[in-house]
C-alpha positions as a printed NumPy array, in Angstrom:
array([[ 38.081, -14.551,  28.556],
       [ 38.152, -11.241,  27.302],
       [ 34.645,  -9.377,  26.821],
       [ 33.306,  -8.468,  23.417],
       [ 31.619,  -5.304,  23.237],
       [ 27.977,  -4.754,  20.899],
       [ 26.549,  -2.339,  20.42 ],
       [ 22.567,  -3.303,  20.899],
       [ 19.493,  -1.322,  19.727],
       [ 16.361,  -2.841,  19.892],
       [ 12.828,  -1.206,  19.069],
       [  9.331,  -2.345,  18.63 ],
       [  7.046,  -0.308,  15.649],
       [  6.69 ,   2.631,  18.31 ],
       [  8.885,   2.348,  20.391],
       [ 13.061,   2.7  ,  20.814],
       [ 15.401,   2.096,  23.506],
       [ 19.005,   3.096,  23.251],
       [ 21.868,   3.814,  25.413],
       [ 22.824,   7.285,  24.302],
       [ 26.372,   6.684,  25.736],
       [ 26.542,   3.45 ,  23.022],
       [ 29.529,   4.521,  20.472],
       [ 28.444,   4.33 ,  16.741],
       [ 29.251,   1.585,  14.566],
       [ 29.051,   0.991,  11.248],
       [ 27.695,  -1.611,   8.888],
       [ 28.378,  -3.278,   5.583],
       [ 25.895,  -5.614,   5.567],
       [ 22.494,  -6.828,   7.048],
       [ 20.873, -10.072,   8.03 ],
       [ 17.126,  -9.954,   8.309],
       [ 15.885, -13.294,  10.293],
       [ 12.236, -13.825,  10.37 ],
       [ 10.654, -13.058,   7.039],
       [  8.208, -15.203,   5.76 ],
       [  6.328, -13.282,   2.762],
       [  8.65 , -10.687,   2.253],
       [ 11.785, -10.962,   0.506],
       [ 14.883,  -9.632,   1.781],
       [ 15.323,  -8.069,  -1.629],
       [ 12.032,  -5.931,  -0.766],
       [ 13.981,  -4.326,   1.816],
       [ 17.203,  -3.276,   0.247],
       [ 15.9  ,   0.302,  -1.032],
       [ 15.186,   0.809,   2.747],
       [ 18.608,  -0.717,   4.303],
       [ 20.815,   0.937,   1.474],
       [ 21.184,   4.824,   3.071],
       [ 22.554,   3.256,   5.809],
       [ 25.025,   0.706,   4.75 ],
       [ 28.596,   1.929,   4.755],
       [ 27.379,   5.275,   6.724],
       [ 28.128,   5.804,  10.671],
       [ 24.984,   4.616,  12.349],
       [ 24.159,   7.141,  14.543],
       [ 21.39 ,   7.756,  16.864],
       [ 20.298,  10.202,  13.989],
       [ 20.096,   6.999,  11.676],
       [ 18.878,   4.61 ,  14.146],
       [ 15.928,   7.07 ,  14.419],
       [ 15.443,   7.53 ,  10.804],
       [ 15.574,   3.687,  10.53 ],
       [ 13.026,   3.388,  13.151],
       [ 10.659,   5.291,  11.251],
       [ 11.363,   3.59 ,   8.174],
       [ 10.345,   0.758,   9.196],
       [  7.422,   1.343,  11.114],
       [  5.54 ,   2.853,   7.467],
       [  5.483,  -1.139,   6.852],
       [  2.103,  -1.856,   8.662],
       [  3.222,  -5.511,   7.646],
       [  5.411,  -5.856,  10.456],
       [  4.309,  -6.468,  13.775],
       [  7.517,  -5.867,  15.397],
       [ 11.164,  -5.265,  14.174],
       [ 14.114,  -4.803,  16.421],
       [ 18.139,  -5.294,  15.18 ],
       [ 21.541,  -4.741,  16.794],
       [ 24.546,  -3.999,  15.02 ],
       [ 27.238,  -6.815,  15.433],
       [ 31.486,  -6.444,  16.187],
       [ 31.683,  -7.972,  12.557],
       [ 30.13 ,  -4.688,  11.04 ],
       [ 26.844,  -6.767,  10.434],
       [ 22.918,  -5.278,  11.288],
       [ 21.12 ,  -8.51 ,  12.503],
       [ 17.501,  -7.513,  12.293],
       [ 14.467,  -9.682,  13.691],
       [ 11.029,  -9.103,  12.101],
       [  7.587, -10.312,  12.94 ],
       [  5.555, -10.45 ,  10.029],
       [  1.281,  -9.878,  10.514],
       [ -0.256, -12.812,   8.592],
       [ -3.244, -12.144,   6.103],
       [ -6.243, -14.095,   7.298],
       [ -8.885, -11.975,   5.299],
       [ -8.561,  -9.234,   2.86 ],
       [-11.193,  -6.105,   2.367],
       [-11.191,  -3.28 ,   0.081],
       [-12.229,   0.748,   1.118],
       [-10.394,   3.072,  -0.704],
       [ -7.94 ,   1.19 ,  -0.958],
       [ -6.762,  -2.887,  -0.492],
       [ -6.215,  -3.926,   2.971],
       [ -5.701,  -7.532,   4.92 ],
       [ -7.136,  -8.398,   7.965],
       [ -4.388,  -9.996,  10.772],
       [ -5.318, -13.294,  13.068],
       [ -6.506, -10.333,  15.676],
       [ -8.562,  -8.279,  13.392],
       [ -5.999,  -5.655,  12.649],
       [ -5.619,  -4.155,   9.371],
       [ -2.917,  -4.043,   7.398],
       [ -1.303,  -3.104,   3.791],
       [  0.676,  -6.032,   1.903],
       [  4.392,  -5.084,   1.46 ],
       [  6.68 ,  -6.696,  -0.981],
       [  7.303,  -8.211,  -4.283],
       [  5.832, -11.331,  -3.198],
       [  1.985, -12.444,  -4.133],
       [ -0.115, -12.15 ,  -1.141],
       [ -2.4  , -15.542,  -0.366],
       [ -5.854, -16.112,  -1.508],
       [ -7.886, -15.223,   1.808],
       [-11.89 , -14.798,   2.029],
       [-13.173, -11.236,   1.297],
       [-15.054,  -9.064,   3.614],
       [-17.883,  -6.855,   2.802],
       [-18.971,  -3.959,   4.693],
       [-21.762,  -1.33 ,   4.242],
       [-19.14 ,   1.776,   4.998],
       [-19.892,   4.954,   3.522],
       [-17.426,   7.123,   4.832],
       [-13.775,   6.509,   5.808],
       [-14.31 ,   7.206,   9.391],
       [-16.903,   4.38 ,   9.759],
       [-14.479,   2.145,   8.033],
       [-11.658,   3.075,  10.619],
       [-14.354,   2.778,  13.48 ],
       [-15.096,  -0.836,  11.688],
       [-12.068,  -2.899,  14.077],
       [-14.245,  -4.955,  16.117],
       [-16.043,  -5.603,  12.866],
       [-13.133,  -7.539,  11.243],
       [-12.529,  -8.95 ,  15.19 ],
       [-15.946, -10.711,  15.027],
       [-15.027, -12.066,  11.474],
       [-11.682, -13.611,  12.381],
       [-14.022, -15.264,  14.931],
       [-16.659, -16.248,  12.84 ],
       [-14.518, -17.937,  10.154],
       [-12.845, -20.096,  12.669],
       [-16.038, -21.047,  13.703],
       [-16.81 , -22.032,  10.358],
       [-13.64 , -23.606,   9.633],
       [-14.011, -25.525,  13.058],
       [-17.285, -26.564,  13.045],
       [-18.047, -27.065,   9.046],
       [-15.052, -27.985,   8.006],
       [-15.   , -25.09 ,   5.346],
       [-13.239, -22.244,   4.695],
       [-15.704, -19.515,   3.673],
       [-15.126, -16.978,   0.316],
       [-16.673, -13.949,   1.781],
       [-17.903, -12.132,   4.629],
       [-20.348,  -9.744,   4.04 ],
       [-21.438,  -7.38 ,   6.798],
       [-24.185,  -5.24 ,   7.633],
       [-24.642,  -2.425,  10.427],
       [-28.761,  -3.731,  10.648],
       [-28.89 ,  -7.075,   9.464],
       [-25.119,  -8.939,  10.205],
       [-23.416, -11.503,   8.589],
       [-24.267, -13.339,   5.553],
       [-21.261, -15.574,   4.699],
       [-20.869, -17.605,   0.763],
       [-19.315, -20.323,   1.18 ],
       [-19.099, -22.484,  -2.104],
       [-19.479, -20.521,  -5.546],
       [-22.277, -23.066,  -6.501],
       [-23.973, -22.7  ,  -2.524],
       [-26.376, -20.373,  -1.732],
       [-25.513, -17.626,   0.923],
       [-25.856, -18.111,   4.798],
       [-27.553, -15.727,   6.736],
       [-26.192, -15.87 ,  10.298],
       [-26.738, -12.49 ,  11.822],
       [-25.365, -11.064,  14.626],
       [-25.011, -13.626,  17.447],
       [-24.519, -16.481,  18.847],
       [-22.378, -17.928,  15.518],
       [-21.302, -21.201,  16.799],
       [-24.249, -23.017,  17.88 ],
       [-26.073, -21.205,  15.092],
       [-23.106, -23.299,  12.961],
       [-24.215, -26.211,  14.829],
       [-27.41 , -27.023,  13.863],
       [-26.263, -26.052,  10.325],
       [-23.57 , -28.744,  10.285],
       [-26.367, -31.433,  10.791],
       [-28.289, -30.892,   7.739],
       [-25.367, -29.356,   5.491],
       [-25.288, -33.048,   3.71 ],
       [-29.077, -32.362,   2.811],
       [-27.86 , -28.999,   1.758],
       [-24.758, -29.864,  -0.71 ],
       [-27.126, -32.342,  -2.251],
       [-29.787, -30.306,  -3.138],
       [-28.147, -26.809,  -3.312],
       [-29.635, -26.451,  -6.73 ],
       [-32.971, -25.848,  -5.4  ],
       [-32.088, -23.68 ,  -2.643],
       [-31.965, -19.899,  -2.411],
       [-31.298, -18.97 ,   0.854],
       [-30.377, -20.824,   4.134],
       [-31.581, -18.649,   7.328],
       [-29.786, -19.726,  10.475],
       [-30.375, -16.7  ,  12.499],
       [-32.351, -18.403,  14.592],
       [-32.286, -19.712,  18.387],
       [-33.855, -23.504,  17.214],
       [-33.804, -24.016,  13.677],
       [-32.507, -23.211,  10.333],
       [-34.896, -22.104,   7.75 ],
       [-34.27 , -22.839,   3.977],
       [-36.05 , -20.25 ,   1.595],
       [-36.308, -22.479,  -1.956],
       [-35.812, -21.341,  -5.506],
       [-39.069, -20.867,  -6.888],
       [-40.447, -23.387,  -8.755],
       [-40.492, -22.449, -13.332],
       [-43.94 , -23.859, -14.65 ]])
């Protein structure tokens, strides 16, 4: 059976391997496998220099860059086919949390950062707050938004809830909202699970008389404290 030659480049945001001996195809059309909340439309303004055009290692290059300015993507490699086709494979990051410092960002299921891409409508996701001043103590702020991936699986595991917001302080921790009509949680820094724990035994009393509450303190190694709402005369 006779061999079919391709011509294969692969790359990972980063990073490029190519045989510099490969000889240059070109292609007419592209196939993107992989995208889940980006269209394939959102990528046409990007693909169209190159369609029709001898792809070069000049163009591979350029393509390479091109696509790593899409923080979206966690990895994106493609190989151009003997039918003239670019097959190109794309990992998309997936929004778990959104926060907002100069500009609006998403948080990724390992605390990464990211910017949305695309015509499509990013998902509703809980919030995080953060005391940053500056933008360098936002870009120092990583294992911030690692700890909160962590903490709202906690609270998805153990309560059975998703949480709207995060909010974070440098001194004091977390204080997570969960319901719109529930007061806010003070968890801290620490120890979030079994803190979660002991909350998930009393929650019941909690939905039931959330009216009257103002604060719920869990940042404690034994109990959970409930500061009421004063009481009108």
């Amino acid at each position: 059976m006779p061999w079919r030659v391709l011509l294969v480049l692969v790359f990972c945001v980063g990073h490029l391997t190519s045989s510099d001996q490969a000889h240059a195809k070109v292609f007419r059309e592209a196939e993107i496998i992989g995208l889940v909340s980006v269209a394939k439309n959102d990528l046409k303004t990007i693909l169209a220099p190159y369609v029709g055009k001898e792809f070069d290692v000049t163009a591979r290059e350029q393509l390479k860059a091109d696509f790593a300015k899409i923080s979206m993507f966690t990895s994106v490699s493609f190989k151009l086919t003997h039918q003239d086709l670019l097959r190109l494979y794309v990992q998309e990051r997936k929004p778990v949390a959104q926060t907002t410092f100069q500009k609006h960002w998403f948080i990724d299921p390992q605390g990464e950062r990211f910017s949305w891409f695309g015509s499509q409508a990013p998902p509703i996701v809980p919030t995080i707050y953060g005391n940053w001043q500056t933008k360098s103590q936002f870009q120092d702020s990583s294992s911030v938004f690692q700890v909160a991936v962590v903490l709202m699986e906690d609270i998805q595991s153990v309560l059975q809830m998703d949480p709207i917001s995060l909010h974070w302080h440098t001194d004091l921790g977390w204080t997570v909202f969960l319901q719109e009509d529930l007061p806010d949680f003070y968890i801290g820094r620490a120890d979030y699970r079994p803190k979660l724990q002991r909350l998930a035994k009393i929650m019941p009393d909690i939905m039931s008389q959330k009216d009257k509450i103002l604060r719920v303190d869990c940042n404690f190694h034994d109990r959970i404290v409930v500061k009421l709402l004063p009481i009108e005369e």
